[in-house]
N, C-alpha and C positions, 0 to 999 in steps of 0.2 A: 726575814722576808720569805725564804722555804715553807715555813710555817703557813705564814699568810697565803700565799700563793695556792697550798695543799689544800687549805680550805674554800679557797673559792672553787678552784677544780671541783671537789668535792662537790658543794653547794650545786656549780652549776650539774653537774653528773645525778645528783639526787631530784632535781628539779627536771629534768629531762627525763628520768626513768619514772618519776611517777607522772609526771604525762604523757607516757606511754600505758600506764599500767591504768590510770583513772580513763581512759578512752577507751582501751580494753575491754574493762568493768561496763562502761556507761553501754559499748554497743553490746557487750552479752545479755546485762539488763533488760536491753530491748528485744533483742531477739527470743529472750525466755518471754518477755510479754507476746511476743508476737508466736511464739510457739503456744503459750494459752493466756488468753487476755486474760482469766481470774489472775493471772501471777504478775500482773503488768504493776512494772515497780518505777521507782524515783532513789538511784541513788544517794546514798550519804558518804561521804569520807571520813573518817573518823581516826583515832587514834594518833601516837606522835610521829609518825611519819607526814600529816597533814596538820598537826597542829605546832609544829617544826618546835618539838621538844625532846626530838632524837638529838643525841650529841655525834655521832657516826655517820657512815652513810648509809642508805634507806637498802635494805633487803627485804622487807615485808611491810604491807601496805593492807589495811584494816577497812573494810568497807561495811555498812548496814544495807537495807534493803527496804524500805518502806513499800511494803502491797497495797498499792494504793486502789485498788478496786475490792481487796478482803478487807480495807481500813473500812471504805462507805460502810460495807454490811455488817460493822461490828460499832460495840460500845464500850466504854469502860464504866466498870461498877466498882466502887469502895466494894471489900469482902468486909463482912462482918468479923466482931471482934472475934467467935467462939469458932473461926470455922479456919482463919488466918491468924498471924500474926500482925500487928500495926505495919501498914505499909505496903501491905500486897493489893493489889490490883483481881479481879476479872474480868476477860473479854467475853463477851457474849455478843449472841445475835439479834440484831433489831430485827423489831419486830415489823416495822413502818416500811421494812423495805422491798423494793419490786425484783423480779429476778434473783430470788434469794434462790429459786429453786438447784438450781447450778452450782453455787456455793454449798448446798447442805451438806456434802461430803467432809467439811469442812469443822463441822458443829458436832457434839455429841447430843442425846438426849434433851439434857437439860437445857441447850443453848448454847454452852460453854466452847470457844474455841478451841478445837481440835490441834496445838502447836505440830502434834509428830506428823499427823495427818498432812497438814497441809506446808510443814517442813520436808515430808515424801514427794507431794504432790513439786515442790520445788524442785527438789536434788534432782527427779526425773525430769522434769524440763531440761534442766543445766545440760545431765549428760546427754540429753538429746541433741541441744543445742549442737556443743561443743565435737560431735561426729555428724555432726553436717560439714562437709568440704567446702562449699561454698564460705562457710563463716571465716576459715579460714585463708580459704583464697583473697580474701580481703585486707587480713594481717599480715603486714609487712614487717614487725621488729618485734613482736611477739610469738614464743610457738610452748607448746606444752613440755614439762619433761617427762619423760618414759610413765614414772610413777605419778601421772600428771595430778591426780586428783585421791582425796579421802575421801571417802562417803562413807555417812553412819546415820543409817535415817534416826537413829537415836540422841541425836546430837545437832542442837540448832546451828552450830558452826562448821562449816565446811572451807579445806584450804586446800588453795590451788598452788601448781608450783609451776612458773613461766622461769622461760630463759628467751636470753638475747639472739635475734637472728644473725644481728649486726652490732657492730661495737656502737656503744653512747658516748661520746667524749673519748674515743681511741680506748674503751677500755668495755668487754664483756664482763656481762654482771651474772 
């Protein structure tokens, strides 16, 4: 019955801290759109903390980012067999589209989406975001830790590190 009991605890404790942390996410999201609409996104939740094939309880929570106004201005192309391996992909810029001007910092030369470029162009948004006062006048059971964030604009993965303002279920995570 201990057993049982721990798990639901659990459960409910996991389910409560990621909807804290998916709100979080959802209003930085926005606020990074709204700091430059080219970066105005639609998150995804991803990974086993949402796909509840953690067996623990949740400490880290995986999110994607769909740019859904760099998605219009791009395309995906089959890469040729001599240039890739089977399976890769390239993004490139259409050509059909209006207000690309704006985006081109985004593209190299030949069309080709720019990932670090416009992986930069994000990460600076974030940290803009994230020391605005205001954004955080807002969050009430999320706050940053000291060493809140990694940046490496060389690296399409960026992780944040929150803490609890307030216990979830009688218990700081």
């Amino acid at each position: 019955i201990v057993s049982k009991q721990r798990r639901v605890q659990t459960s409910l404790l996991t389910r409560n801290i990621a909807a804290a942390v998916m709100s979080f996410t959802e209003r930085l999201v926005v606020a990074i759109g709204e700091e430059d609409q080219r970066l105005k996104g639609r998150l995804l939740a991803v990974g086993s903390a949402f796909e509840q094939t953690r067996v623990e309880a949740m400490n880290e929570f995986d999110f994607n980012v769909v740019l859904v106004n760099v998605s219009d201005k791009c395309e995906v192309m089959s890469t040729a067999a001599d240039q890739c391996p089977p399976g890769f992909i390239q993004v490139t810029r259409k050509q059909t589209v209006d207000n690309l001007q704006e985006y081109q910092e985004f593209f190299n030369k030949d069309g080709s989406l720019c990932t670090l470029k416009l992986n930069f162009a994000f990460q600076a948004a974030l940290v803009k975001v994230l020391s605005w006062q205001q954004f955080w006048d807002t969050e009430l059971l999320l706050d940053m830790k000291e060493e809140w964030m990694k940046v490496d604009p060389t690296r399409l993965v960026m992780r944040l590190e929150l803490r609890l303002k307030m216990p979830i279920c009688g218990k700081f995570v």
